[in-house]
NULUM-374849 format. One line per field, with one value per residue (C-alpha): residue in one letter; x, y, z. Coordinates in Angstrom, 3 decimals, always signed. Example, Ala and Ser with C-alpha at 12.3 -4.5 7.8 and 13.67 -1.06 7.14 Angstrom:
# NULUM-374849
residu <- c(a|s)
u <- c(+12.300|+13.670)
v <- c(-4.500|-1.060)
w <- c(+7.800|+7.140)
END
This chain:
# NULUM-374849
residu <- c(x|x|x|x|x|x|x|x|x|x|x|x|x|x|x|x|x|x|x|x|x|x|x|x|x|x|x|x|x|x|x|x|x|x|x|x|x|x|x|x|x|x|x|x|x|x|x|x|x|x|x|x|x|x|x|x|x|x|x|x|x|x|x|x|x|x|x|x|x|x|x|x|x|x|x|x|x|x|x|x|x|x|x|x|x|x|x|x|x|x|x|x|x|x|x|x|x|x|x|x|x|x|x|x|x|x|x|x|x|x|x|x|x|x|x|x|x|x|x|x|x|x|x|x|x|x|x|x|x|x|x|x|x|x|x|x|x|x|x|x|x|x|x|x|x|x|x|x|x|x|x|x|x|x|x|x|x|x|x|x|x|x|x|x|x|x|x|x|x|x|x|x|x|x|x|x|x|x|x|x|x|x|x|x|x|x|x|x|x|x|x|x|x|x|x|x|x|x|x|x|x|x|x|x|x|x|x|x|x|x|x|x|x|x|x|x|x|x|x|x|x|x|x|x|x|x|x|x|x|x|x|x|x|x|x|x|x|x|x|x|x|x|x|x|x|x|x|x|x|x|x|x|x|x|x|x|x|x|x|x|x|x|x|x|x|x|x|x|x|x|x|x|x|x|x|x|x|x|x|x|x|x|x|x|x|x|x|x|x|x|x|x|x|x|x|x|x|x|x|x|x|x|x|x|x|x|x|x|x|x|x|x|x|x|x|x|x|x|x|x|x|x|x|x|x|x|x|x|x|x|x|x|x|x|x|x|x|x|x|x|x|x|x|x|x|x|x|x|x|x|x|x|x|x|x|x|x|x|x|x|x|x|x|x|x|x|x|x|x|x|x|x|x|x|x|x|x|x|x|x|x|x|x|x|x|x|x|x|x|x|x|x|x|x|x|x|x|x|x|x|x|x|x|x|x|x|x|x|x|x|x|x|x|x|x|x|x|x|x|x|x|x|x|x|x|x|x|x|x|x|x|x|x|x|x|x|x|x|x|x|x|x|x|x|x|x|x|x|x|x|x|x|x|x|x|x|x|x|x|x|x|x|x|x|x|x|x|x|x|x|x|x|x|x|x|x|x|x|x|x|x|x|x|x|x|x|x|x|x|x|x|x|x|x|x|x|x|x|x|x|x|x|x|x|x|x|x|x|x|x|x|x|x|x|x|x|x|x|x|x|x|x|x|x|x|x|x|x|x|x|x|x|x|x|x|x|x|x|x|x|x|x|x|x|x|x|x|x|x|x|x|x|x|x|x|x|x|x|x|x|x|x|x|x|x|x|x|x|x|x|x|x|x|x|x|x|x|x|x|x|x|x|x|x|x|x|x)
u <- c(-23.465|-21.741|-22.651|-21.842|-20.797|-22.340|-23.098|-25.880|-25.898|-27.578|-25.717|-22.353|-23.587|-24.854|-21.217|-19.586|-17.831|-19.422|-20.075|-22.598|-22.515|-25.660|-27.384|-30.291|-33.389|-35.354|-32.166|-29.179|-25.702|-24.482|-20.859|-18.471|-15.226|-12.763|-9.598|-7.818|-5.967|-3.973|-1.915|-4.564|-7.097|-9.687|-11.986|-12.943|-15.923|-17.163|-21.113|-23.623|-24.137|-21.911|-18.540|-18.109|-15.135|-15.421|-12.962|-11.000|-11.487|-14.951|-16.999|-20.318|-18.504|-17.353|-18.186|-18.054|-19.660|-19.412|-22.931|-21.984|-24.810|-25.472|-27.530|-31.059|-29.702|-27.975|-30.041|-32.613|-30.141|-29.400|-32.661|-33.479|-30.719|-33.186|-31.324|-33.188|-33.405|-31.400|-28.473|-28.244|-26.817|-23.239|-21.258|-18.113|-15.572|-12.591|-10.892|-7.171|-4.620|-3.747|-1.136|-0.198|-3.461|-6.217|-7.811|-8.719|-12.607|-14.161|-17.756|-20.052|-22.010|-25.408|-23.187|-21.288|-17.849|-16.490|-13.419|-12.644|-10.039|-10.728|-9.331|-8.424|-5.540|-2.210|-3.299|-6.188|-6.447|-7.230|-11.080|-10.726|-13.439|-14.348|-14.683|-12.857|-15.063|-12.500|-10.956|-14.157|-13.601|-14.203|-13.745|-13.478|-11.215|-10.350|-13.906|-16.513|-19.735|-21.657|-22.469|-22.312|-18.875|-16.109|-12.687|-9.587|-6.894|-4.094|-2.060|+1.459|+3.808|+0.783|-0.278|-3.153|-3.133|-6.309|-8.595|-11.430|-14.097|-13.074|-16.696|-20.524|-21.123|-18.659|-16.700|-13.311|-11.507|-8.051|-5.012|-4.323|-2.517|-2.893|-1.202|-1.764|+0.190|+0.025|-2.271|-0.624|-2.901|-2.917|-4.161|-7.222|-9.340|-6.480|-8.106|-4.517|-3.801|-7.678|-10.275|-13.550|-11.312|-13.022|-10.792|-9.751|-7.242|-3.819|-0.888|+2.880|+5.060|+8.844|+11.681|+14.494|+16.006|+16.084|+12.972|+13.001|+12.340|+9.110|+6.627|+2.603|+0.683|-2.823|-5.114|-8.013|-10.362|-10.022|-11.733|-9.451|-10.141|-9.647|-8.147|-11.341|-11.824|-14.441|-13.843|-15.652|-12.584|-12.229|-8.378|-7.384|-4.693|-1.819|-0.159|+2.168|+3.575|+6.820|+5.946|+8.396|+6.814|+6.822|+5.770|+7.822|+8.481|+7.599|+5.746|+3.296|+3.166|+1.008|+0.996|+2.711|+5.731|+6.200|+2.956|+3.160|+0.597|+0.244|-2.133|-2.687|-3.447|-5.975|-7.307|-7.332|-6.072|-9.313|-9.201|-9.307|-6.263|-7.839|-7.594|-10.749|-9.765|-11.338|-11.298|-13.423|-11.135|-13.513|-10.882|-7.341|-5.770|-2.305|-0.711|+2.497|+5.407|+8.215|+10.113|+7.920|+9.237|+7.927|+4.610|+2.278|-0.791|-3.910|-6.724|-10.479|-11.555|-14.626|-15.067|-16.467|-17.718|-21.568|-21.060|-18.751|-19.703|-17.357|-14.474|-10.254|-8.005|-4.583|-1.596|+1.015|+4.728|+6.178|+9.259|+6.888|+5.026|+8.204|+9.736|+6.940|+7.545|+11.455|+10.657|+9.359|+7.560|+4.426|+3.144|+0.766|-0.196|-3.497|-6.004|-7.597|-4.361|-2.335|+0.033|+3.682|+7.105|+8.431|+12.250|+13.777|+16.041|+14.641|+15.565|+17.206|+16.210|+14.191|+10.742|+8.451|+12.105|+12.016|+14.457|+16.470|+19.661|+18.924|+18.885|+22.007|+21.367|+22.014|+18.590|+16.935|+13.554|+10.914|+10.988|+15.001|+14.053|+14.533|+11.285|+12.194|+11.440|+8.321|+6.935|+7.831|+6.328|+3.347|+3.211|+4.190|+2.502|+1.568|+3.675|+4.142|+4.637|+1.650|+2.203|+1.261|+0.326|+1.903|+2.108|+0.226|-3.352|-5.339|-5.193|-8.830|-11.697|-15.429|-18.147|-20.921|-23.905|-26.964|-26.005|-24.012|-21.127|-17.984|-17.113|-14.567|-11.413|-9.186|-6.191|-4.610|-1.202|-1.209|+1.948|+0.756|+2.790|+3.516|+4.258|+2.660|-1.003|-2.698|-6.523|-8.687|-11.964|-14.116|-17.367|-20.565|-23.295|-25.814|-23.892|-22.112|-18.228|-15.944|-13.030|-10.982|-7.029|-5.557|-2.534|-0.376|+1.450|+4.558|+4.751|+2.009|+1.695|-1.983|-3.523|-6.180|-8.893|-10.303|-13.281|-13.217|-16.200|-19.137|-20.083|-23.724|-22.181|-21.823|-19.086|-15.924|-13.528|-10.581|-9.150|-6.768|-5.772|-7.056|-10.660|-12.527|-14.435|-17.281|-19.335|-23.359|-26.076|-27.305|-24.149|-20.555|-19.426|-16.656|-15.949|-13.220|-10.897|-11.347|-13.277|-11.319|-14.212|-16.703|-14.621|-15.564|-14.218|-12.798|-8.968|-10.316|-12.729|-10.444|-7.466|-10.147|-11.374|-7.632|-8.076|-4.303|-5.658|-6.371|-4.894|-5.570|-3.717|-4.233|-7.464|-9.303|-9.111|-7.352|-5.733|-2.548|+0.514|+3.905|+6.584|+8.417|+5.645|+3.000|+5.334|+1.624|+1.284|+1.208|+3.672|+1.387|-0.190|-1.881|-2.171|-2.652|-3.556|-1.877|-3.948|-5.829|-4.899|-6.764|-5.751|-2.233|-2.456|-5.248|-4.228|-1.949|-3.128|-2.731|-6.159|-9.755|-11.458|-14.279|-10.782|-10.360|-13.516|-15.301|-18.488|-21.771|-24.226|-28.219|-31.430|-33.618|-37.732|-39.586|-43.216|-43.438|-43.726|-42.757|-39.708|-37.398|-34.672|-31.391|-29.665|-25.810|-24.061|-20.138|-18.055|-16.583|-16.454|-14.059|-15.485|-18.039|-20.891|-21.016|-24.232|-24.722|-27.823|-26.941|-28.924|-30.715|-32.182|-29.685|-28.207)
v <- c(-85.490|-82.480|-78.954|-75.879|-72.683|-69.939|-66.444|-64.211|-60.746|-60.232|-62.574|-60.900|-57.024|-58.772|-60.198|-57.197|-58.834|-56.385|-52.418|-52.204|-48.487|-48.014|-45.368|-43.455|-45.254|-46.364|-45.829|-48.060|-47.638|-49.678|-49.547|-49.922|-49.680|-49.190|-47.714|-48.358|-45.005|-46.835|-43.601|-41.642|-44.343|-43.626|-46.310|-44.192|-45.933|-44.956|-45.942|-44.718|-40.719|-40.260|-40.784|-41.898|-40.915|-44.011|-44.362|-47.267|-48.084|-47.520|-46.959|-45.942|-42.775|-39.386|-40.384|-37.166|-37.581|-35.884|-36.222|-36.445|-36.978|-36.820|-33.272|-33.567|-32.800|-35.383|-37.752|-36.375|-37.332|-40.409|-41.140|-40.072|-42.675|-45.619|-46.387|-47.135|-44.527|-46.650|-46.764|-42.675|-42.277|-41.340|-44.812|-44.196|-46.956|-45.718|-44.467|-44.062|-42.197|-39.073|-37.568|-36.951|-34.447|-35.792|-38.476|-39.589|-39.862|-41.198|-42.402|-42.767|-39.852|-41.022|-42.485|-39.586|-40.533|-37.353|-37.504|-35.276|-34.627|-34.957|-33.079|-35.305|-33.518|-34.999|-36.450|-37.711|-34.555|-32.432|-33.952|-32.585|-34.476|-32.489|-32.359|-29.680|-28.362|-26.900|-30.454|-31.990|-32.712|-35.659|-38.853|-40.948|-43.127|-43.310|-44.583|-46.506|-45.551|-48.732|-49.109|-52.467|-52.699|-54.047|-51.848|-52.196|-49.300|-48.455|-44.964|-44.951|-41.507|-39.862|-41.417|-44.009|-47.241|-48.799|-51.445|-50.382|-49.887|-46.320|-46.376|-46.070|-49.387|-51.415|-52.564|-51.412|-52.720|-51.346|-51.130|-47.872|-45.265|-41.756|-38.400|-34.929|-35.063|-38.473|-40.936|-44.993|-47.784|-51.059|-51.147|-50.489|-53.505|-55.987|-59.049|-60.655|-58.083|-58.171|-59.810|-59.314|-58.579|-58.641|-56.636|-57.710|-56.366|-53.905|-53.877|-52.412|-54.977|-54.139|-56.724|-55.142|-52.353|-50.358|-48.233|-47.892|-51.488|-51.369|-53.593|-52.791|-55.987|-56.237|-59.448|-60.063|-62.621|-62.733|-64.800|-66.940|-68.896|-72.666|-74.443|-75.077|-71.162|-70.144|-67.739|-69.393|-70.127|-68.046|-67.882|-65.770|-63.761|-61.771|-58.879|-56.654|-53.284|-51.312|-48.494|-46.123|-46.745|-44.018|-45.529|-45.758|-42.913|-43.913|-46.986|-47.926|-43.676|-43.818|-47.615|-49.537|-50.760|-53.620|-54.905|-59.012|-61.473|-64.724|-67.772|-68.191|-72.071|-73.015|-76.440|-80.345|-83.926|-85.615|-89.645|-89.830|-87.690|-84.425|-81.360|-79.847|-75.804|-72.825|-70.541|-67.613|-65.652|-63.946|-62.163|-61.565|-61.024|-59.735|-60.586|-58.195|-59.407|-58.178|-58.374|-55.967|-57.878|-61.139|-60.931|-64.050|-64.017|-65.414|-66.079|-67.064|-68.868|-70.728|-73.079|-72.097|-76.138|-76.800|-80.444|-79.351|-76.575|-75.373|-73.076|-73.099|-70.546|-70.764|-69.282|-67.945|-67.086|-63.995|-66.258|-68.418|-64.985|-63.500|-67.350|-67.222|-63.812|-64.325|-67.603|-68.430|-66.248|-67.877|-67.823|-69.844|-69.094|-68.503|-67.434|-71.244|-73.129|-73.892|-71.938|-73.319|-71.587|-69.330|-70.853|-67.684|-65.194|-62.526|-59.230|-56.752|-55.759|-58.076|-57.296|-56.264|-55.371|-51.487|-49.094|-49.188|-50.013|-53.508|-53.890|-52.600|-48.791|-48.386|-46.771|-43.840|-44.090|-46.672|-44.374|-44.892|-49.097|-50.561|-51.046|-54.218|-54.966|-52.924|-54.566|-58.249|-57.587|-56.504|-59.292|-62.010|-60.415|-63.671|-66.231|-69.749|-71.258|-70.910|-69.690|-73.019|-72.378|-73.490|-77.199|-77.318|-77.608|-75.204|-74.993|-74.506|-76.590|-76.048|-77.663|-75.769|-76.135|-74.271|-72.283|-69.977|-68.280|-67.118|-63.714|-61.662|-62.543|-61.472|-62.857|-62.311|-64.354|-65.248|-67.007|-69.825|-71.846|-74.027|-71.990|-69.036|-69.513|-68.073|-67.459|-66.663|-64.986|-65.472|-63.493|-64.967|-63.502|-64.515|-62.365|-64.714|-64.773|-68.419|-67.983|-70.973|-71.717|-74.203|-77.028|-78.384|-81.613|-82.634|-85.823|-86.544|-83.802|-83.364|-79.946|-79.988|-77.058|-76.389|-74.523|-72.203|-69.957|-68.796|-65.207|-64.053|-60.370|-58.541|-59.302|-59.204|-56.010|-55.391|-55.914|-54.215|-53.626|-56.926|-56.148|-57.127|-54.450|-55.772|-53.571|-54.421|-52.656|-51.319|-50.206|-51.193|-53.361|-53.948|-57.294|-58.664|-61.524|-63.336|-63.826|-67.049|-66.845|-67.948|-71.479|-72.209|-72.393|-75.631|-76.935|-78.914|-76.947|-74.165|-76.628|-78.084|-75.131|-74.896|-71.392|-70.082|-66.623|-67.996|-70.376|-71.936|-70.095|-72.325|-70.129|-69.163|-69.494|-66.030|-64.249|-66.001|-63.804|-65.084|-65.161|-61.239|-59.720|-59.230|-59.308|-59.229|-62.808|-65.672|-68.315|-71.461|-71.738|-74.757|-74.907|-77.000|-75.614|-78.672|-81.563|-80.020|-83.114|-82.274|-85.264|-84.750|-80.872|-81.098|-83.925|-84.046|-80.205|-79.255|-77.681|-78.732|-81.398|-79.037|-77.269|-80.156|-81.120|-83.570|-84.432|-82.376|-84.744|-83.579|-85.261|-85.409|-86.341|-87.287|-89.013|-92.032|-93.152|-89.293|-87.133|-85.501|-83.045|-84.068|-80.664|-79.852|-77.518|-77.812|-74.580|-75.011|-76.443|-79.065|-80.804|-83.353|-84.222|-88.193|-89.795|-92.563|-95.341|-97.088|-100.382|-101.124|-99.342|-96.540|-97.811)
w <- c(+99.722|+98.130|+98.543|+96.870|+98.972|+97.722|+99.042|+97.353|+97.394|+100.748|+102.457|+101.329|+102.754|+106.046|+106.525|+106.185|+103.136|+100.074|+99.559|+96.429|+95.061|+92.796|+90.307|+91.500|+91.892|+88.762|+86.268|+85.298|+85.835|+82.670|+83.782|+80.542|+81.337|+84.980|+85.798|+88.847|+90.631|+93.570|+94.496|+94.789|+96.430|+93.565|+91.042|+88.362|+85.849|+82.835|+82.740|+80.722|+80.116|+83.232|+85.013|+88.653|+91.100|+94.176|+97.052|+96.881|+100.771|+100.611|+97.413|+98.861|+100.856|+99.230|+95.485|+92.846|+89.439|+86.153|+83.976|+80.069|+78.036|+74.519|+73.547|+72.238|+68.649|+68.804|+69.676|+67.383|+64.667|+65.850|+66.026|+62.490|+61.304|+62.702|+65.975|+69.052|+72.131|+74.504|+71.448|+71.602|+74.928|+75.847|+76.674|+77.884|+76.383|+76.904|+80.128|+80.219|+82.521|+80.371|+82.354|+86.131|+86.415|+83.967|+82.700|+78.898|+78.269|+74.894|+74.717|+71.803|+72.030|+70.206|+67.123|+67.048|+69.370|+71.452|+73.816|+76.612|+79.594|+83.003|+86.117|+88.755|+90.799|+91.414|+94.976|+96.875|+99.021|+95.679|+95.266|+91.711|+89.200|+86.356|+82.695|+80.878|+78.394|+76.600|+75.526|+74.400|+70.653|+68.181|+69.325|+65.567|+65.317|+69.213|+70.143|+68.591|+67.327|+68.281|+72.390|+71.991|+69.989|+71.963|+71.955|+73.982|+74.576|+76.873|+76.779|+76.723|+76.620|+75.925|+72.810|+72.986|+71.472|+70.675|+68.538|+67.253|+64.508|+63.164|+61.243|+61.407|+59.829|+61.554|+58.596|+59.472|+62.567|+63.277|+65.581|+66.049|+67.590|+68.227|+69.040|+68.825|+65.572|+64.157|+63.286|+62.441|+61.822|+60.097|+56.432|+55.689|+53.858|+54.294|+55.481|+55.763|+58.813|+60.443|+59.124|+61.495|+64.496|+68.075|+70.228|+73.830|+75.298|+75.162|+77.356|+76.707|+78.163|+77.286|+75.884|+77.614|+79.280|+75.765|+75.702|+72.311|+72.057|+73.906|+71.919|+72.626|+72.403|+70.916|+71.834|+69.579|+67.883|+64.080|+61.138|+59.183|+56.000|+56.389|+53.680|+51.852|+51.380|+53.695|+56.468|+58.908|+61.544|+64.753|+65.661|+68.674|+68.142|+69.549|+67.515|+68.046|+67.204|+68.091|+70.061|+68.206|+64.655|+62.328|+59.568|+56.068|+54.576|+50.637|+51.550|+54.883|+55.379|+58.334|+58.536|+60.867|+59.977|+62.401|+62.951|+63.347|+64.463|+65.818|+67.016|+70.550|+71.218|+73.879|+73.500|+75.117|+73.674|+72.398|+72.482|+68.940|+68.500|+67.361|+69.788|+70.772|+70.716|+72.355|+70.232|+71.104|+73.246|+76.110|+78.388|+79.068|+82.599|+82.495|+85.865|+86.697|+88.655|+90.059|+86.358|+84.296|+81.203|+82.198|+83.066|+82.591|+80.373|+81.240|+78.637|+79.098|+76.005|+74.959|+71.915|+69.128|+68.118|+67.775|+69.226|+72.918|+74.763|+77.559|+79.110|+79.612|+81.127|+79.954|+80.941|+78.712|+79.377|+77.573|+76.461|+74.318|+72.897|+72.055|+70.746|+68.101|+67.179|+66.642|+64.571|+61.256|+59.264|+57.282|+53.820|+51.317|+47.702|+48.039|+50.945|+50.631|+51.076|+53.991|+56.013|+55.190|+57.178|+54.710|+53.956|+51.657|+52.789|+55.592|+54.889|+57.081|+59.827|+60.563|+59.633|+62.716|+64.757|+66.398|+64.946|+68.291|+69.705|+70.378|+66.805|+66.030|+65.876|+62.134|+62.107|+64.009|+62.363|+60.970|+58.082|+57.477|+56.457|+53.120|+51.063|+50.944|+54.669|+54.461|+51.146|+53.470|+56.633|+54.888|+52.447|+55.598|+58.960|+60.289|+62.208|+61.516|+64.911|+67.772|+71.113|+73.842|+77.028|+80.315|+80.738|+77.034|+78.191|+80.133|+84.147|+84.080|+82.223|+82.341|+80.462|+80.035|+82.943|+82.831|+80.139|+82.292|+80.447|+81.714|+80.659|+82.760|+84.580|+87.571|+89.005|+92.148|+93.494|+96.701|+99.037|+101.153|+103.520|+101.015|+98.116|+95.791|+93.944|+91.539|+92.327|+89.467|+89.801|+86.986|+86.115|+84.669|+82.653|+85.945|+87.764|+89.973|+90.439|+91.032|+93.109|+91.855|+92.160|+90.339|+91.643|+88.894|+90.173|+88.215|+89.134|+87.591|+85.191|+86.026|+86.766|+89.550|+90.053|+93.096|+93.056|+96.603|+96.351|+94.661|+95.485|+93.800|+92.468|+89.028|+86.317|+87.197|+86.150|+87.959|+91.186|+93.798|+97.749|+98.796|+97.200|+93.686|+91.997|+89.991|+87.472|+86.044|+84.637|+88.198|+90.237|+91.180|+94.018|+96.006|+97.880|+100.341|+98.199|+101.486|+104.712|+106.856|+109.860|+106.981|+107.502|+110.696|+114.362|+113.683|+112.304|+110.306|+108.727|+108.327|+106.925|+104.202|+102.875|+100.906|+100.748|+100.125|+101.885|+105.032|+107.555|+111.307|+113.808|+116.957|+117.689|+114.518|+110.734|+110.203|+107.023|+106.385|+106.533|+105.078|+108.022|+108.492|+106.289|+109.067|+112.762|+114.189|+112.744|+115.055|+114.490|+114.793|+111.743|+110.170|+106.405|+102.827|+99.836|+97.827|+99.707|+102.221|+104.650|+107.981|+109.943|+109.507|+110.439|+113.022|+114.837|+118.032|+119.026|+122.076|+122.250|+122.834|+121.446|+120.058|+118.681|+116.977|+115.255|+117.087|+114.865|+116.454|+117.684|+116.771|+117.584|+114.721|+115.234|+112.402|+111.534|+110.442|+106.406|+105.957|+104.862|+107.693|+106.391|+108.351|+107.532|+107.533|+105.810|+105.078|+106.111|+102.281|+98.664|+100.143|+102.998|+102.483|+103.919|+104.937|+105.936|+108.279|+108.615|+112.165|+112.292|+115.163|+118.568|+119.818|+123.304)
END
């Protein structure tokens, strides 16, 4: 008999494991976006018609909020434009570190987008969290109009990056980026740069020690027209743009100059030789290491295909992103035909390089490059060769069940005894999140999942300090990554759960501490993420037999010709539960 682990709500407050911070009684929260303050031990969240300031250690205590609705005029005028009451409120999308003292705030202000700064102090002592009034100005163009548009931004030297609809009527997606004296975008109405884009995600992630060089990253969803013409195709995409771009100075004025895109490929073998992809890019998780240049991409993608429905995470290594960029451009005649590698001479620079050192230094400006680079890497912004994931398949795979979806994504890496993990928590839209890791083996170049917990929260949104923050309509909560005791008082139990957080310690199943980074730690520890092999680790103790998990013994009495429910529950996702019939009278 297999049974699933999983912890509702209630059961995760009475274990100590979850804080749930809500909005006043009778409203909703509708939390839109989350940025994580580590230095100064803050979660800021932008909800609807307000802003939230939560500890970090403990959400529920010594929280400040800043109400910013949208006026009455301007709801009255969003009304009178035949948009529903619930549309005119003030949904704050964007939420970026500004500088060392505020914050960037953009919501969408009834259809009418309006940014503002916020005060936050330069430490956690100052308890500063207010909205300068004197900041608030129009938000076009930085924000969308639509509550339920989807935009993605990050800030970087003070000028924001973002992708977003710039209009009313949702017909012009762009990359963009702003300052208080420039504004560079892609062109407007070229489908051969964005056509339909659904924005996911930004992140700057440098090339090399040159910052000049530094290349901001854009990952969307875009339409593309298959070779019989129709744009019916979902490709997700990564693009990129330098960070220095000024622009040409006869030709893309205001445009980038180095904006380059290409396909991200998520998808399985099928028996009859054709791939099933997922498409539909959901989420992207960008995991930092020690090498700020390097770090790894995940992506949570779903298909697109009327006939399989289902789920993959793939992982993606910044030497394959930048491979595709530094490789073939493509081309084809005409929108309906296929993409070919384009085979003539590349001018120079290369189109979509940064005027930098790293490129020889014979320019100091975007503007300084031949027309003849600009008029290519506008004519060829596409690249021929995909981007594959790690091991060329996905680490995670999910048909669809129940018609769950899986819609957010966290991941945290973790050292075991016997090696580092990745754990990936993944939200659903029935507000339950899967704590999963995932165990390639190269021997047999198989990729096993191993699904560790099911905790009945929100949608998942970030994560820090050994906690997962989780926003929904009705509040925000915070939850431990781990809670070992919830194995059992048992080696076995505690060795089968292959959770890489936690490990036997000769007494209980305790957080696991790699050796000289805890010198509280006891040495005896007992642990297997890779096979969770109990009898080899549990065996040959010198402790108890109950220590050791000797099966529990219960008498069961039941009435004859009718059902008797013989209960037991496994302490995790990995242990089984194995019944027995014994024949005959008990001696």
């Amino acid at each position: 008999v297999n049974s699933e682990m999983t912890f509702v709500l209630l059961d995760l407050w009475q274990m100590n494991r979850t804080v749930v911070f809500q909005a006043q009684q009778g409203t909703l929260l509708q939390a839109q976006t989350m940025l994580l303050d580590e230095p100064n031990e803050r979660l800021y969240v932008g909800a609807k018609n307000r802003l939230l300031s939560l500890r970090l250690e403990h959400i529920n205590r010594d929280h400040k909020e800043i109400r910013w609705a949208s006026s009455e005029s301007q709801i009255e005028e969003c009304l009178m434009k035949g948009r529903e009451k619930p549309e005119c409120a003030n949904y704050i999308k964007v939420l970026q570190q500004y500088n060392s003292t505020h914050l960037l705030a953009c919501g969408t202000g009834a259809f009418n987008p309006t940014c503002g700064l916020l005060a936050v102090g330069t430490k956690a002592t100052d308890r500063l969290f207010s909205l300068a009034e004197e900041s608030v100005e129009s938000g076009r163009g930085r924000c969308p109009y639509d509550p339920n548009s989807l935009c993605t931004s990050t800030l970087y030297r003070g000028e924001l990056y973002i992708g977003v609809y710039t209009d009313y009527w949702e017909n012009d997606g762009a990359l963009c980026r702003l300052n208080s004296q420039t504004y560079t975008r892609t062109e407007r109405d070229d489908r051969q740069q964005l056509n339909q884009p659904k924005f996911i995600k930004s992140v700057v992630i440098p090339d090399n020690d040159d910052p000049e060089d530094d290349k901001v990253y854009f990952f969307f969803t875009e339409r593309e027209q298959n070779p019989e013409g129709e744009t019916k195709a979902v490709y997700t995409r990564v693009g990129r743009v330098c960070a220095n771009d000024q622009g040409g100075r006869r030709m893309l004025v205001n445009r980038w100059s180095s904006f380059l895109k290409t396909r991200l490929i998520c998808s399985v073998a099928g028996a009859n030789g054709i791939d099933t992809h997922f498409d539909e890019l959901e989420d992207i998780f960008v995991l930092q290491n020690k090498d700020q240049k390097n770090p790894e991409i995940f992506g949570l993608f779903s298909t697109t295909s009327a006939v399989f429905k289902g789920y993959a995470v793939c992982v993606y290594q910044m030497d394959d992103v930048r491979a595709s960029f530094n490789g073939p451009f493509a081309q084809r005649e005409r929108p309906g035909h296929h993409w070919t590698p384009y085979e003539d001479r590349v001018p120079y620079p290369r189109p979509g390089s940064c005027a930098s050192k790293m490129n020889g230094g014979g320019f100091s400006s975007s503007k300084e490059f031949p027309d003849e680079v600009l008029r290519f890497v506008r004519a060829h912004p596409v690249m021929y060769r995909a981007v594959q994931p790690l091991h060329r398949r996905p680490v995670l795979l999910q048909t669809q069940g129940g018609g769950r979806r899986l819609t957010q994504l966290a991941v945290d890496r973790v050292q075991a005894q016997d090696g580092h993990y990745h754990v990936l928590y993944i939200g659903t839209d029935d507000s339950v999140v899967l704590k999963v890791i995932t165990i390639y083996n190269k021997d047999t170049d198989t990729v096993e999942e191993v699904l560790l917990e099911e905790l009945q929260v929100f949608q998942v949104q970030m994560r820090g300090n050994q906690q997962l923050y989780v926003g929904s309509e009705v509040g925000v909560a915070q939850v431990r990554l781990h809670q070992c005791e919830l194995y059992g008082s048992q080696c076995a139990d505690c060795c089968l759960a292959r959770d890489p957080y936690c490990a036997w310690d000769g007494l209980t199943c305790s957080r696991y501490y790699p050796a000289g980074v805890y010198p509280k730690s006891r040495r005896f520890r007992r642990q297997d993420v890779r096979h969770g092999n109990a009898v080899q680790l549990c065996n040959g103790l010198q402790i108890d037999d109950q220590q050791l998990g000797v099966a529990e013994e219960r008498t069961v009495y039941g009435v004859e010709t009718n059902s008797t429910l013989l209960e037991c529950t496994p302490r995790s996702l990995q242990a089984r539960v194995l019944w027995f019939r014994q024949q005959g009278e008990l001696q």
